[in-house]
Structures are given as C-alpha cells and as structure tokens.
C-alpha positions in Angstrom: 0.0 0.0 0.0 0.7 3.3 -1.0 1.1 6.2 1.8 -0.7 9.3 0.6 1.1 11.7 2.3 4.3 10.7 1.2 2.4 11.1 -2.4 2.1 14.1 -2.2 5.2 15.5 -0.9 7.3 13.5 -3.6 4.3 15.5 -6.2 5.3 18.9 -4.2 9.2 18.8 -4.0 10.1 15.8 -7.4 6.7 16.0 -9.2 8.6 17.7 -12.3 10.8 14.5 -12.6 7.7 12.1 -12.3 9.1 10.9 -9.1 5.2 10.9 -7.7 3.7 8.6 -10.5 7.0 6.5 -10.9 5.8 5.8 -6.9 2.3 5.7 -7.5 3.1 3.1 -9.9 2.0 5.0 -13.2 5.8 4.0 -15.3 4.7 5.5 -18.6 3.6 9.2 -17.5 6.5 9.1 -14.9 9.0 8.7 -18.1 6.7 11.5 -19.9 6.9 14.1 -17.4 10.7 13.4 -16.6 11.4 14.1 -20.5 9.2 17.2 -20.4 9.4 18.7 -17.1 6.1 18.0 -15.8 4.6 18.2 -19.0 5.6 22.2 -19.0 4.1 22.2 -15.7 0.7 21.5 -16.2 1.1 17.8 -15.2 2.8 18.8 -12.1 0.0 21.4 -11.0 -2.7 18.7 -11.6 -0.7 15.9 -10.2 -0.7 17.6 -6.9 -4.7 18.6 -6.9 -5.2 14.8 -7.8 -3.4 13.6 -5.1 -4.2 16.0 -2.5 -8.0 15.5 -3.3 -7.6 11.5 -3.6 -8.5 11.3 -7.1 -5.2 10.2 -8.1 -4.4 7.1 -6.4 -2.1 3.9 -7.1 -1.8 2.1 -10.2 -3.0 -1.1 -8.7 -6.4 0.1 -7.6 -5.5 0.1 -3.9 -6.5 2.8 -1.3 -4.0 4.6 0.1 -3.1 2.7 3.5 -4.4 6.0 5.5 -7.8 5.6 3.5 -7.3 1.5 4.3 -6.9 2.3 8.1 -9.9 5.0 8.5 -12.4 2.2 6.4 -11.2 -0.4 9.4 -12.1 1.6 11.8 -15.3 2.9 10.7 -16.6 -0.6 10.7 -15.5 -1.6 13.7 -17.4 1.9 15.4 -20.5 1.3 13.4 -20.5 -2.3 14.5 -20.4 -0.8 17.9 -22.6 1.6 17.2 -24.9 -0.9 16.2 -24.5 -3.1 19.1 -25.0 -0.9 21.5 -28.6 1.0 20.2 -29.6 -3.1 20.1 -29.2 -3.0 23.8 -31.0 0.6 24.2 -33.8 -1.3 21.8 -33.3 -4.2 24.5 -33.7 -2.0 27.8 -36.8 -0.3 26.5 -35.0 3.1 26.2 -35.9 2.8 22.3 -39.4 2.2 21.3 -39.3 -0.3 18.1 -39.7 2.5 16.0 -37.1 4.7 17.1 -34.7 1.9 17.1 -35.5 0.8 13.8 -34.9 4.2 11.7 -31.7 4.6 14.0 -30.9 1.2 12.9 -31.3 2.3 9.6 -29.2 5.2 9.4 -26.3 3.3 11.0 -26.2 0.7 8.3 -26.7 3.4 5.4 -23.5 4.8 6.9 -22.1 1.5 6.7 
C-alpha cells in the first residue's frame, strides 16, 4: 500500500521529474513528465490537486493505507454503534420505532 502523504510531498518537491507517479506506480507518464518537465508544468499542478484531493491514487487500484486504516475503523465503530442502540432497543429506552430508523441510518452509513 501506498502512503498518501508521502504522495504528495514527492508530487510537491520531485513532481517535475515524475518521481510521484513512478511511486504511485504510473511508469509511462512518470518517463513523460521526466522528458518534459512536468509536462511544462501542467502535469505537475494537476498531479498535486489529484493527489491532494484523492482522485489520483495507485496504479494497482488500492486505497492509500491511511484511507485502508480509516475504512477499518469505521466498521468496527458502526459495528459498535450498532450493538450498543440493540441494547438501548433491549432495555426499552428505544421504542421499536425509534430503534429501527436509527438502525437504519447506522447501516446506510455503513
């Protein structure tokens, strides 16, 4: 897995030299912007965008291991989440109503 922060600083301070897709994974436009500088600089300015805003991401089709992480532990919460309005539901703090459309939400969220 691929770090996004380290992404985009290689984009920032190498990004001319196609250091950032050469580590992303992306060979061919790596070689192209090391032979024209960043494509003139376009390719650099909307290299860094992509990255920053996630839309550029490794060649291999997996998240960056910060996006990885944050999908882990969203589960995990919502599972909790979960597991805990069941008991509410189970006390008779939540009428059947209530606990369904809160159920509902959580696994929309899912």
């Amino acid at each position: 897995m691929k770090n996004k922060t380290t992404a985009l600083i290689l984009s920032i301070l190498v990004g001319g030299l196609g250091v950032d897709r050469f580590y992303l994974g992306y060979t061919g436009f790596g070689v192209l912007k090391l032979l024209t500088a960043g494509c003139f600089g376009i390719l650099y300015i909307i290299d860094i965008i992509r990255i920053a805003t996630g839309s550029l991401g490794p060649a291999d089709g997996s998240p960056y291991e910060e996006t990885a992480k944050t999908a882990a532990v969203t589960s995990s919460s919502s599972y909790d989440d979960l597991e805990k309005l069941s008991k509410l539901h189970a006390e008779g703090v939540l009428n059947d109503e209530e606990y369904e459309k809160m159920k509902k939400d959580l696994l929309a969220r899912m």
